[in-house]
C-alpha positions as CSV (number, residue, x, y, z in Angstrom):
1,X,-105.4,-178.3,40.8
2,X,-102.3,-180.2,41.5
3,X,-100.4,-178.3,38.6
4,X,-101.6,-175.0,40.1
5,X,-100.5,-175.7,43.6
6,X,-97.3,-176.9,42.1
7,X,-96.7,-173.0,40.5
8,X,-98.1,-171.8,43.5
9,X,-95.5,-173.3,45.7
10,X,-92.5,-172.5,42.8
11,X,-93.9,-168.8,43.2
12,X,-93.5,-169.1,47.0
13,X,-90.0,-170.7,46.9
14,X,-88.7,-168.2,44.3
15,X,-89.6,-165.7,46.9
16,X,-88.3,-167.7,49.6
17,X,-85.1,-167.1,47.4
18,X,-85.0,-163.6,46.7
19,X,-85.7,-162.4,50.2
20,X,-82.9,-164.0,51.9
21,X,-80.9,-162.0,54.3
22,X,-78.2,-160.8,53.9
23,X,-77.5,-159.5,50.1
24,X,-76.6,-155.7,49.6
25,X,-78.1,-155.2,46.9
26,X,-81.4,-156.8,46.1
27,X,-81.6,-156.2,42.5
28,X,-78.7,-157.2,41.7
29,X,-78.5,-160.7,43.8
30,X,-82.6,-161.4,42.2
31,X,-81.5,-161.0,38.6
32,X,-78.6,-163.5,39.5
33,X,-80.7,-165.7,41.9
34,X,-83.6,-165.7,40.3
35,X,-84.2,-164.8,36.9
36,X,-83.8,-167.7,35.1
37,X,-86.1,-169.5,37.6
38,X,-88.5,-167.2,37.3
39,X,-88.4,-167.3,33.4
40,X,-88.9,-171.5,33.8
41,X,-91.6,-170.8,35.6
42,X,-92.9,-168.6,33.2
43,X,-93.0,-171.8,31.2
44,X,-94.6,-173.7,33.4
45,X,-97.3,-171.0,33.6
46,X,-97.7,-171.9,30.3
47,X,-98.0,-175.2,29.8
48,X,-100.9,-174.9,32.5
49,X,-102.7,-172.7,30.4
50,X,-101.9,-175.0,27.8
51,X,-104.0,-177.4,29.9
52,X,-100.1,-179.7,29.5
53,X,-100.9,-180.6,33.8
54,X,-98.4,-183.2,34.2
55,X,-95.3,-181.0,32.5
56,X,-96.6,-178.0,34.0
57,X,-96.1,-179.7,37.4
58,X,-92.8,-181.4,36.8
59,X,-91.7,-178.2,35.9
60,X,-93.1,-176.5,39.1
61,X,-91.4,-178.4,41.3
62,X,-88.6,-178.8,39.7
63,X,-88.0,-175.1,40.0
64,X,-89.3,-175.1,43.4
65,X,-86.6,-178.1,44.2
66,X,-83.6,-175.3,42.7
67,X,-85.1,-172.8,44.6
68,X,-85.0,-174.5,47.9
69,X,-81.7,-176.0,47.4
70,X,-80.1,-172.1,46.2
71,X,-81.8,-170.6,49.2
72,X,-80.0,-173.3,51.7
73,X,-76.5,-173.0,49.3
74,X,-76.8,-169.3,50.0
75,X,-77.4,-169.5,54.1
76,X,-74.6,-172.1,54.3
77,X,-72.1,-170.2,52.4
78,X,-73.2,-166.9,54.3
79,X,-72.3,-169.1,57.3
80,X,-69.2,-170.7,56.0
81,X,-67.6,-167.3,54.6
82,X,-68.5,-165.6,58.1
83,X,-66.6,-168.8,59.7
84,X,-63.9,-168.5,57.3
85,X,-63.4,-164.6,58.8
86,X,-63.1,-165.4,61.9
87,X,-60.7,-168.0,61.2
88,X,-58.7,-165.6,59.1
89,X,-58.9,-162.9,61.8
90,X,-57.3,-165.5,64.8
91,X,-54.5,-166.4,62.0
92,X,-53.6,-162.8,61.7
93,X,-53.6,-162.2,65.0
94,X,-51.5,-164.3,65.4
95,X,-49.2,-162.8,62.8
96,X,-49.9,-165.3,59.6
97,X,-50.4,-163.4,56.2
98,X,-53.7,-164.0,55.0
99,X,-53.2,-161.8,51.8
100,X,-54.3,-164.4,49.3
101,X,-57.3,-165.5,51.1
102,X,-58.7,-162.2,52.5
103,X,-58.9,-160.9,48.8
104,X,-60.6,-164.0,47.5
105,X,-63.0,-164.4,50.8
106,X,-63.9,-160.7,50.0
107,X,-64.8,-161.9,45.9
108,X,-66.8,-164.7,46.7
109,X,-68.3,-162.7,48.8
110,X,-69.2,-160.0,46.1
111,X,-70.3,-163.5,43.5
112,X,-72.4,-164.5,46.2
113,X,-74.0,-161.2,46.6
114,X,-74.7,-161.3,43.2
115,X,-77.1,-164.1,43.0
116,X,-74.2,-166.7,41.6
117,X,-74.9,-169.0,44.2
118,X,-73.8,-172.7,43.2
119,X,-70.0,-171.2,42.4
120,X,-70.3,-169.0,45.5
121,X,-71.0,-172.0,47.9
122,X,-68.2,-174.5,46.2
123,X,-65.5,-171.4,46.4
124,X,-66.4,-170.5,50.3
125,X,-66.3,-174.5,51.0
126,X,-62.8,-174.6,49.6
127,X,-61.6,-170.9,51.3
128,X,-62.8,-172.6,54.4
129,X,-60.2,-175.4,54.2
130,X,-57.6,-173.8,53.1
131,X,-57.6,-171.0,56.1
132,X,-58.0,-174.3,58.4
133,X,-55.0,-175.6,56.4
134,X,-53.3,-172.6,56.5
135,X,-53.8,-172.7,60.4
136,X,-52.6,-176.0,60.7
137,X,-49.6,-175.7,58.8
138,X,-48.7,-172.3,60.4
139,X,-49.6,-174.2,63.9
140,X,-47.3,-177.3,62.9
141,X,-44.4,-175.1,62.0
142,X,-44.2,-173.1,65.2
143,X,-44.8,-176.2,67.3
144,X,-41.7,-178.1,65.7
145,X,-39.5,-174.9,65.9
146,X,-40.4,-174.7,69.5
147,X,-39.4,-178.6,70.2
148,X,-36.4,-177.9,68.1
149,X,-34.7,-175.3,69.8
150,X,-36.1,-176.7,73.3
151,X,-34.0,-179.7,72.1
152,X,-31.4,-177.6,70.5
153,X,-30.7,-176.2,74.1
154,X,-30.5,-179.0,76.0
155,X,-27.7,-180.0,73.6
156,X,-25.9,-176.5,74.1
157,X,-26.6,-176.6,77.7
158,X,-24.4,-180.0,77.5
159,X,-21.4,-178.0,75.3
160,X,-22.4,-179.3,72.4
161,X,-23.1,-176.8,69.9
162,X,-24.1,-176.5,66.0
163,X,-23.2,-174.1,63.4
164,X,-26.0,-176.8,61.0
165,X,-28.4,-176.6,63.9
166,X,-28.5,-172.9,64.2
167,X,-29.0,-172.6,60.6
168,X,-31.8,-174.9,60.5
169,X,-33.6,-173.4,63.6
170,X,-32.8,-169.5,61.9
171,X,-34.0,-170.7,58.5
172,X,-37.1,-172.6,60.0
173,X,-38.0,-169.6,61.6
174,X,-37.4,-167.5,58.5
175,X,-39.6,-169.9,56.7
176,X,-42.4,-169.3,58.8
177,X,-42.4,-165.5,58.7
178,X,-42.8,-165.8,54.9
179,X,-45.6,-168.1,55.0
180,X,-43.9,-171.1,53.9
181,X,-44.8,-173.8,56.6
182,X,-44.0,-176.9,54.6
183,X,-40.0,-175.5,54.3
184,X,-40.4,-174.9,58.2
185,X,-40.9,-178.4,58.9
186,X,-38.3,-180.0,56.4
């Protein structure tokens, strides 16, 4: 009886799995997501029949275990990729290029769709941070070009002027329109 309960409640997190919300196309994200669950617990089916109890149940929840812990992979990056949006949407409007990470939010996306959870979750994780990097880099650079040339004119105001300085400040600025915060900060 334990064995069969232990099935049963593979069965029930298998579905668990394959009914989450949010994949567009259900086929698709089941054969990724599930099929090779679903062929262990095939196997499991049949070492119950094979009156083999104890492996059949190891099995079971085993599989139930991977089941559980894709289905909470997939909500958390469903979650982390719709964070990493919004992020990306605040950077561009505030005029940052997001080229780069757009195109690779919209692919692990489209993996994650597919049923490829465990890379899925790992790749939105590290999208996450670097659109908070990105952020924090772009917010950096614009915060020391604005104490620079607040500096920069008090000096000018005082008659003393820079042909370096104005360089510095023009190619800081530059910097920053092309993405590259770490050169905007040197």
């Amino acid at each position: 009886a334990m064995a069969s309960n232990a099935v049963f409640m593979a069965e029930l997190a298998i579905e668990a799995l394959v009914s989450v919300p949010g994949p567009k196309d259900r086929d698709v994200f089941e054969k990724g997501g599930a099929d090779a669950l679903e062929s262990a617990l095939e196997g499991a089916t049949r070492r119950l029949a094979l009156r083999d109890y104890d492996q059949a149940a190891r099995v079971a929840k085993d599989i139930e275990s991977r089941a559980n812990l894709l289905r909470a992979e997939f909500i958390e990056a469903t979650e982390t990729l719709t964070a990493t949006s919004a992020v990306l949407g605040e950077l561009r409007d505030k005029g940052v290029s997001t080229g780069r990470l757009g195109s690779q939010l919209a692919i692990t996306r489209d993996v994650l769709h597919r049923g490829v959870i465990d890379p899925a979750a790992g790749m939105a994780r590290r999208l996450f941070e670097d659109a908070r990097t990105l952020g924090d880099g772009h917010a950096k650079a614009t915060a020391g070009i604005g104490d620079a040339t607040n500096r920069y004119s008090a000096l000018v105001r005082e008659g003393h002027l820079s042909v370096h300085a104005d360089r510095a400040i023009l190619d800081a600025r530059r910097a920053v329109r092309d993405g590259r915060y770490p050169d905007a900060l040197k």
